[in-house]
Structure formats: C-alpha cells, structure tokens
N, C-alpha and C positions, 0 to 999 in steps of 0.2 A: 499703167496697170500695176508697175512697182507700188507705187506710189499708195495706190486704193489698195493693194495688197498690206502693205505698212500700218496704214489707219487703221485697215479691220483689225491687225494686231496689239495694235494698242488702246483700244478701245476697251477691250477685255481686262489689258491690263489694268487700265487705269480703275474699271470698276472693280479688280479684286484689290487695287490699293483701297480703294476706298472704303471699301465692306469691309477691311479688318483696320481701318486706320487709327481706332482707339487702341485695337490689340501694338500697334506698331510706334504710340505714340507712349505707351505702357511701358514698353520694352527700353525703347532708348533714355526715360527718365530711370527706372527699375534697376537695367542691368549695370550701369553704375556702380551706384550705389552696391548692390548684391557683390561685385566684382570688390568695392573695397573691404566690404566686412568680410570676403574670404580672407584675404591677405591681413585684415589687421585682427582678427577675431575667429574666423570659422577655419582655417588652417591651425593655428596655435593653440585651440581649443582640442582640435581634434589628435595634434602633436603631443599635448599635454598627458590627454587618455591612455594614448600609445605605450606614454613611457612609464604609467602604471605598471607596466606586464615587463620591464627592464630595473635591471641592477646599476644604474650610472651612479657614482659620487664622485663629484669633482666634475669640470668640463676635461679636463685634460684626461681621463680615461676612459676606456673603449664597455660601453653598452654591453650588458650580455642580457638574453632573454630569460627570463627565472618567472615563464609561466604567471600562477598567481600566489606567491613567495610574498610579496610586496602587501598584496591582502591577507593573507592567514597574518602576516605580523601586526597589519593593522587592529584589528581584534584582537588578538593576543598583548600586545602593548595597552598598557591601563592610560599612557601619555595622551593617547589618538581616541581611545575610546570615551574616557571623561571630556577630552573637548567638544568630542561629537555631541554627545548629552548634554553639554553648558550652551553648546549652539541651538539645539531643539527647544530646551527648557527657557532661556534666555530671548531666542527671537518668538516663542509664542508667548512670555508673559510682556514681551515689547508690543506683540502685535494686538493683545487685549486689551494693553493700557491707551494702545495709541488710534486704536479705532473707536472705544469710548470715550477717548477726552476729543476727538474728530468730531462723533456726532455732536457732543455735547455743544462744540464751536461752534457745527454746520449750522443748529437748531437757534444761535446767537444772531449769526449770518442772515439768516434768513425772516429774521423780526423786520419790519418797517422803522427802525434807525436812523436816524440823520447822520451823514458818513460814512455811511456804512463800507462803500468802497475803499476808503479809506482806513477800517476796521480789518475790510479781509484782505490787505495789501499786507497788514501790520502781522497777520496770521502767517500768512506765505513766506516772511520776510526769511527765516530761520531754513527752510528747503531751498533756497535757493545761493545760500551763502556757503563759500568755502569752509570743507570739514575740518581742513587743518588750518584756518584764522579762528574758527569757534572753538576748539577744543581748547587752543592754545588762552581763549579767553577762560575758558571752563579750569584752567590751570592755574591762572593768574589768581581766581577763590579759591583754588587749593592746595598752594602752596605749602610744606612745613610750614616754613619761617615766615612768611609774610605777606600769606596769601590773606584774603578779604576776611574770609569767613574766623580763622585764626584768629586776625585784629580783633574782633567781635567776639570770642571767644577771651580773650585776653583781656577787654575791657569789660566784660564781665563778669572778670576773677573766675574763671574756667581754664581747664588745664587745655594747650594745644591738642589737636589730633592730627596724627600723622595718617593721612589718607593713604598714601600708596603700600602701607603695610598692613592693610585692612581688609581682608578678602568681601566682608559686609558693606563696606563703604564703598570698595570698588564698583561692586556689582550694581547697587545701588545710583552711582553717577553713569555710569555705561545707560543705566535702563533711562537716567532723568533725560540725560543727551539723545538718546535715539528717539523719546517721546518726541520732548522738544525741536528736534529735527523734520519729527516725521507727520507730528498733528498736523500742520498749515497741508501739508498736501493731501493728506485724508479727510481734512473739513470739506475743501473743494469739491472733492468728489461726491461726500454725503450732500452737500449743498445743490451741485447740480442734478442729484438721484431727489430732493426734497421739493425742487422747480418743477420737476418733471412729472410730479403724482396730479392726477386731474381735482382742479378743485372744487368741481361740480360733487365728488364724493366726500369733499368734507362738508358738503354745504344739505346734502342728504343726511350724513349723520347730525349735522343739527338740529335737522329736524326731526333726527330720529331719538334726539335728546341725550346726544354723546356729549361727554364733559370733555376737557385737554386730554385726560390720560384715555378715555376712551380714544379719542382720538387717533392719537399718536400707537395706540395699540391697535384698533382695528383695522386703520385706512394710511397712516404712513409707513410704519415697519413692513407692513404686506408689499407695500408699493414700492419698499428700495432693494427687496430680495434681488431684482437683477444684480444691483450696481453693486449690495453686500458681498454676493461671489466675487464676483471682479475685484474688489477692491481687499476681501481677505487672502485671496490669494497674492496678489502681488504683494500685500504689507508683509503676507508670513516669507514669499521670497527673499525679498532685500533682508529683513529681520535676522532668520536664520543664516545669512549671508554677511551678519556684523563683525567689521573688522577694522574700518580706518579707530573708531570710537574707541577699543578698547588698544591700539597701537598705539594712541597718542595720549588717551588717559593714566592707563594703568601698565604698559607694554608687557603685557598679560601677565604682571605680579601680582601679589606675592607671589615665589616659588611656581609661576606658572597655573595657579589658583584660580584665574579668570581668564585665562588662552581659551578662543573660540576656534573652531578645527580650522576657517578661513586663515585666522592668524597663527595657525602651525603649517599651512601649508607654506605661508609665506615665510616661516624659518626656515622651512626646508630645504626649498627652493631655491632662498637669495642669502640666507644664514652660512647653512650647511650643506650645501649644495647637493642633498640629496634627491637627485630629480626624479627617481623610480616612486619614492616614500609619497613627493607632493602629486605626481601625477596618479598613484593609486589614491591616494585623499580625495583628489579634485573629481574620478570618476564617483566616490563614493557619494560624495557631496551634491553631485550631479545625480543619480540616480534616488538618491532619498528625497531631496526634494522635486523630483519629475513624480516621486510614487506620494509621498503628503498631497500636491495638485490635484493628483488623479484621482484621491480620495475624497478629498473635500469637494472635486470637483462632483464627483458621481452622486455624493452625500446626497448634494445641495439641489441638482435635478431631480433625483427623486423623491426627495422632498416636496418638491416643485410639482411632480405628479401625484404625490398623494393627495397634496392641498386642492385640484385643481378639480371642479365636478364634469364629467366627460356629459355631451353634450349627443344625445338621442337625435339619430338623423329621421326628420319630415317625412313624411311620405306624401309622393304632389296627389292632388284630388281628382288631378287628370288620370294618373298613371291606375290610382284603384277605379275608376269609373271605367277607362278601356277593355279589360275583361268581363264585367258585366255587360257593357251594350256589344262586347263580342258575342258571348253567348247569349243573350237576348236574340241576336241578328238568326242565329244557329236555330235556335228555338221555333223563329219564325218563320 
C-alpha cells in the first residue's frame, strides 16, 4: 500500500517536471551566465551610478553624499560639456559614414562574384582584430619623424605634418579608424537584411519595368527598414561610446581638443581618481543614449505605421445571410 501510495506520488511529479522541462532546462543554461554578468558587469555598473551622487577623490578617503553636486558641475564645467557634444556629433557623423560605406559593401557582397566569400572574410577582417595592434599600425603612418605617410611627404618635397598637434587631423583619423573598424560588421548586417527581401518582388518590378535604381528604391530600401533600425541603433551605440580610438590615436590632444566624455570619464576615474565626477558622467552617458534609442526607436515604428495601408476586415457571407433567413423565418 506504501508502496502504490509512492507511485501515485510521483507520477504527478514527474509530469510537472516534464510540462515545464524547457522552462527548467532555460534556467540552469541562463542563470549562469545572468549570475556572472552581475558580478562582472551589472553590480559595477550599478556601483558606478551610485557614486554619481558622492564626493570621493582618492580611494584612501571617506565618500560623503553631495546629493546632485556632481551633476550641476557637470554642466557648468565647459570640460564635460564640449566632450559630451564631440561624442554626439562625432559618433553620429561615424555612424552615417559607416552605415553608407556598409551598404555600399553589402551591395558588392551580394553580386554573383567568384570568391566572394573570400571577399567578405577580407571585409570583416578589420572588426575583429585587436583595437590596440590596429591603432598602433594607424601610428606607425603617422608618426612625426618617420611615419609612412611623412616618407611620402618628404619625397615629395612637401613639408612634414605633425598630426598629434592638429585638432583637424585628429578628428579626421579617429572618424577613418572607426569607419574602417566598423564597415565589415555593418556590411554583414545589410547583406543578410538584402538575402532576406523576396525576390519574387523584384521579379514583379521587372516586369513592371523598374530600371536598378528603381529597384533598389522601391523593393530593397522598403525591405531592410527592419534590420536599418536595428543596425542604427547599435552603430549610433558603440559610436557615441568611442574611446579605445581616440586613447590610442590622439590621447585626446591637442590640449584636450578631441577628448570624448567616454575618455574623460576614464581620466577621472583611473587619472584623477575622482570617482563621484566619472560615476555622474557614466549615468549621464547612460541616460542620453537610452533617450536617442528611444527616440529613433519610436521615430522609426511610426513611420512604419504610417507607410503601412491598414487592411479592412471581410465580412463572412455566412454571417450577413444569418439575419436575413432569420427574419424571413419570423416573416413566415
């Protein structure tokens, strides 16, 4: 009797393991992972905020709360506010250039070419390589003394140019580097957004006697609107978030002339150790780009609704004939 007592008990159990065994099989890959990005990412994250709203400089002295002290300076200081605007203006003229020299690949990509995989391996190759082995190449042509570009300058009977004293020139190699970083993973993207358009629609517009640019105007750009959000938002992310580039290029010379507010919080921080200064930075930083997201996010849907023509619900031929042969029946 124990016995059959037991079974029926586990019977039950075993079908609630089973009815949620995805949920349980979720969990144990999931909470991992989740468990290490607190501790290496979503604690320090949230430490960092905190210490916006504190006066610490130095580790060796004592925290006091100074409210939002930490922000009224940041605005007030022209230091933090020029950089915040070299970081707006800087990562969206990065993210215009690097999402149309993207498609322009994607569009290379995507031709019938012999090699081609071998084409877009050579694309990629630049995202996935160390930021500080490329820059340090990006140095070796722009050297004063004896960088590449110099040499060729020099045999040319041309005067040297000293790049790190050039706030023009800076700003200029900062944008060519993050292009050149950032095209081969925004080709990808437009490439699998240009796989994905059906091409029973372009094979309509032929025959509707669409030329290329019709083309690519009516039935492709229509057709990557999804993957365009997607992919401008994350470029204008990373972008407004540039900082190994210009630490290693320019270590934001002249005079501080091309400092992105990323690489002032990292003076702050690991410089000058003022951890009040970088953690109000870091929220500010944080909250501009969650509210640009949400704007271009909201933009871009209703847009999405405008373009979209809303669709008139059927009426079944059942449903209008039922009140007739009702009252018909009444009638009779």
């Amino acid at each position: 009797m124990e016995n059959a007592g037991l079974r029926e008990r586990k019977i039950p159990l075993q079908r609630r393991l089973g009815r949620h065994k995805d949920a349980l099989i979720a969990a144990v890959i999931l909470v991992p992972m989740f468990l290490v990005w607190l501790v290496v990412s979503g604690f320090p994250t949230l430490f960092g905020f905190v210490l916006g709203f504190f006066e610490w400089v130095g580790l060796a002295d004592t925290p006091n709360f100074i409210w939002f002290d930490n922000f009224i300076s940041f605005f007030n200081n022209p230091v933090y506010t020029d950089a915040l605007w070299r970081s707006i203006w800087l990562g969206g003229l990065v993210t215009v250039i690097t999402l149309g020299a993207g498609f322009f690949a994607a569009l290379l990509m995507n031709m019938p070419l012999f090699g081609k995989g071998f084409y877009r391996s050579i694309w990629y190759i630049p995202a996935i390589t160390a930021t500080v082995a490329t820059t340090q190449v990006f140095n070796i042509f722009l050297d004063s003394n004896n960088g590449v570009i110099n040499n060729i300058l020099k045999a040319m009977g041309k005067e040297p140019i000293v790049w790190q004293y050039s706030v023009g020139w800076g700003i200029f190699w900062i944008v060519v580097y993050s292009v050149w970083k950032g095209v081969g993973g925004a080709a990808l993207i437009w490439l699998a957004g240009l796989q994905s358009v059906d091409l029973s629609l372009y094979e309509a517009a032929e025959i509707d006697g669409a030329g290329r640019w019709n083309k690519l105007r009516y039935v492709t750009l229509p057709g990557l609107k999804p993957i365009a959000t997607y992919i401008v938002i994350t470029n204008l992310i990373g972008a407004i978030q540039i900082y190994e580039q210009v630490l290693f290029i320019t270590n934001g010379g002249p005079y501080g002339q091309t400092e992105v507010l990323v690489f002032r919080i990292y003076r702050d921080g690991f410089w000058d150790f003022n951890l009040g200064m970088a953690g109000a930075s870091s929220l500010i930083m944080a909250l501009i780009v969650i509210v640009v997201t949400v704007l271009y996010y909201n933009w871009s849907t209703k847009s999405d609704r405008r373009t979209t023509i809303p669709l008139k619900p059927v009426k079944s031929a059942g449903k209008e004939a039922l009140p007739h042969a009702q009252s018909t029946k009444r009638q009779g």
